[in-house]
N, C-alpha and C positions, 0 to 999 in steps of 0.2 A: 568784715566790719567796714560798713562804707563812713570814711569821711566825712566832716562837716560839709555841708553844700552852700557852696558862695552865692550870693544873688548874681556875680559875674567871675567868670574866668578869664582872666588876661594874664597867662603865665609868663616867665622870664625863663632865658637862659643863665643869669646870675645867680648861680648855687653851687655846690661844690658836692653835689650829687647825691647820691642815695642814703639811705640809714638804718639803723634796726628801731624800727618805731617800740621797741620794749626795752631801749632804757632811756628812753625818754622822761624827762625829772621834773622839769618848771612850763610852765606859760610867763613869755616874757613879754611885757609891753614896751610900747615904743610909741613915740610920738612923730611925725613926717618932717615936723617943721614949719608946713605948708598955713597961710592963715584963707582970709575971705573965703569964696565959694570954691574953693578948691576939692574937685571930688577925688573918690578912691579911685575913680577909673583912670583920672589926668596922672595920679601917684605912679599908677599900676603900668602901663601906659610909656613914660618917661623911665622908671624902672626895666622895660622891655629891652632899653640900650644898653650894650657893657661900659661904655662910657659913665654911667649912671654908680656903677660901682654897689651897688646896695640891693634888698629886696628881704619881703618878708613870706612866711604862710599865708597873712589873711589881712588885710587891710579893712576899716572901716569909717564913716565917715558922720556928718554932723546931718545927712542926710536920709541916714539908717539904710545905708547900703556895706553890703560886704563883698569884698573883693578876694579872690583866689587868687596868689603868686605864683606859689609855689607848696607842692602836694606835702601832706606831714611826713611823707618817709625821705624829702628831701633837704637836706642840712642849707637854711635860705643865709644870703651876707648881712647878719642883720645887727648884733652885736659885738663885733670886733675882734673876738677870740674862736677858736676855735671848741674851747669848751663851753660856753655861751651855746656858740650856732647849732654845735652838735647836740648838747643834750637840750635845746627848748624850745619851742612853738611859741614863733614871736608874729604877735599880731600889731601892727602900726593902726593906731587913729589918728587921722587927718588934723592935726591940731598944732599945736604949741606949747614947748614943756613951761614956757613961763607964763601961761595963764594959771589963773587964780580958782581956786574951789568954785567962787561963785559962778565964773565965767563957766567953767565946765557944767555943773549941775541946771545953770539958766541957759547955753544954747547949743547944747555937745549932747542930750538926752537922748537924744535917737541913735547918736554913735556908744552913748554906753550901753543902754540899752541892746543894740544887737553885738557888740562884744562881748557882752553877759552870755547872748548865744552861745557863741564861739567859745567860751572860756566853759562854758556847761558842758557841750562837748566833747571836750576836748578832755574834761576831767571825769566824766563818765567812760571815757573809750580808753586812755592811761593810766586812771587811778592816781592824778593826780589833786591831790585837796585841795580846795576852794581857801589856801591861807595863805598870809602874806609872810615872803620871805625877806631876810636880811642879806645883808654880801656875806658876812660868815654864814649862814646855815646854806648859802650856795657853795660855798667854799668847800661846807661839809657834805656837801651834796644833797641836802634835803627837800625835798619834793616841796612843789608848791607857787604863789606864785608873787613875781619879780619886775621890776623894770631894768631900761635900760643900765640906770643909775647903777642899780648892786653888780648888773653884771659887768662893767664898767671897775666896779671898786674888789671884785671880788677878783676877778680872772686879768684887769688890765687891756693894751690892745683898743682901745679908745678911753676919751673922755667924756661923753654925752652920759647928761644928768635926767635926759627923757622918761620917764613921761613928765617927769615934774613933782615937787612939793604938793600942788596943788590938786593933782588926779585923782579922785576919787574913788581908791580900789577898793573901799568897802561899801560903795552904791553899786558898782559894777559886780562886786561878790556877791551881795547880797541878791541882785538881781540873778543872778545866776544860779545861788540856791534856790531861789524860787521856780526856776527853771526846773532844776534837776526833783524836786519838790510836787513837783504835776502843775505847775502857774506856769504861765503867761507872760513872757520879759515884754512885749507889748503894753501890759497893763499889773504888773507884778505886786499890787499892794491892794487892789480891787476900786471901788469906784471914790472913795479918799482921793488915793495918789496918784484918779486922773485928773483931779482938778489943780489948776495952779497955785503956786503961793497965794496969791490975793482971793483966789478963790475957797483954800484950805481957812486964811485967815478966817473967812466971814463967816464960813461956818461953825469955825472954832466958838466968834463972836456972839455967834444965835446960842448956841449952846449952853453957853455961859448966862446969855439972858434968861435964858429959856430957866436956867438953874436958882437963880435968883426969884425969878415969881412964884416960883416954886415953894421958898422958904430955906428953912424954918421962919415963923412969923411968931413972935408973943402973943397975940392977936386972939390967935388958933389954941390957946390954953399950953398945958406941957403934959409929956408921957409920964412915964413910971416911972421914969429914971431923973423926971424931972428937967426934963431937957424940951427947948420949945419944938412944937412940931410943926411939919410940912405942912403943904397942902395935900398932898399923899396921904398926907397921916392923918390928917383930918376929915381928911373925904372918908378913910377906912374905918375910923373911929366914929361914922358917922351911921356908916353901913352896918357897923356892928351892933349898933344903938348902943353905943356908949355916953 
């Protein structure tokens, strides 16, 4: 079974070495820190050094690039405990856990997006479910997936509350069931959800007009039921020779 494939490989020697990729339990996310244009490769890169102290599996960026750390059968330093490291595949996005829902969703879309990848993967090849866990159901060992935050609260060993309140793990889940689903995390909702807000809006807005001129109209007389009709209903009622 071949592993996910990073857009780049820049591995580290900070890991604490091999593992049985079959008890692998969570996908844990993590956030770098890092803000502006800071890529996965500068992450990945600066992680190359033991001085750096840290590293993850898979890094990804606001860029829609994915970085390779370190391989899934290797335990990376990534959430502070050793039950953390060992049993979950922590993928870091390039970001900051105190950014806000909005900030994620308006300019991180390409990083969740190709984490949706990675998390697809990674739960088609472990059997691990696309669901979000608590610190006790890590506690309890229950498959699925996590941030820094639970495993922080669950096992101890740090304090980082990464990825954040504001992370988005059911845009990122959701994109990755559509993955695992036969769609496209590129374009996961079809030609809708590639337009933007203001662009969703206006179409929203025609539609709505569109529905209006439409009716019901008095105008137009009423059905059987005594209710006014469309234009639809009009036109059909028109055809019918009624």
């Amino acid at each position: 079974m071949a592993q996910y494939k990073a857009d780049v490989d820049i591995y580290t020697s900070n890991d604490s070495g091999p593992r049985n990729t079959g008890a692998l339990k969570w996908i844990i996310f993590h956030t770098t820190e890092n803000s502006g244009n800071t890529t996965a490769q500068d992450v990945a890169r600066y992680q190359q050094s033991p001085s750096a102290g840290g590293s993850y599996n898979v890094l990804t960026d606001k860029f829609g690039t994915s970085v390779r750390s370190n391989d899934d059968n290797y335990v990376p330093w990534a959430a502070g405990s050793n039950a953390a490291n060992i049993g979950g595949l922590h993928i870091s996005v390039v970001g900051q856990a105190a950014q806000s829902r909005e900030v994620w969703l308006r300019d991180y879309d390409k990083a969740l997006r190709k984490s949706a990848e990675v998390v697809a993967k990674w739960s088609k090849d472990y059997g691990i479910p696309l669901v979000r866990r608590s610190s006790a159901d890590l506690k309890a060992g229950v498959k699925g997936i996590a941030g820094h935050n639970e495993c922080s609260q669950a096992f101890g060993g740090s304090d980082h509350w990464d990825p954040g309140t504001g992370f988005p793990y059911d845009v990122v889940i959701g994109y990755a069931q559509t993955i695992l689903n036969g769609g496209n995390a590129t374009n996961p909702g079809g030609p809708l959800m590639a337009l933007n807000d203001a662009e969703q809006r206006e179409l929203l807005d025609s539609v709505r007009e569109i529905r209006k001129q439409l009716g019901p109209w008095p105008q137009l007389g009423k059905n059987a039921k005594g209710q006014d009709l469309t234009l639809v209903d009009a036109v059909a009622a028109l055809k019918a020779g009624k």
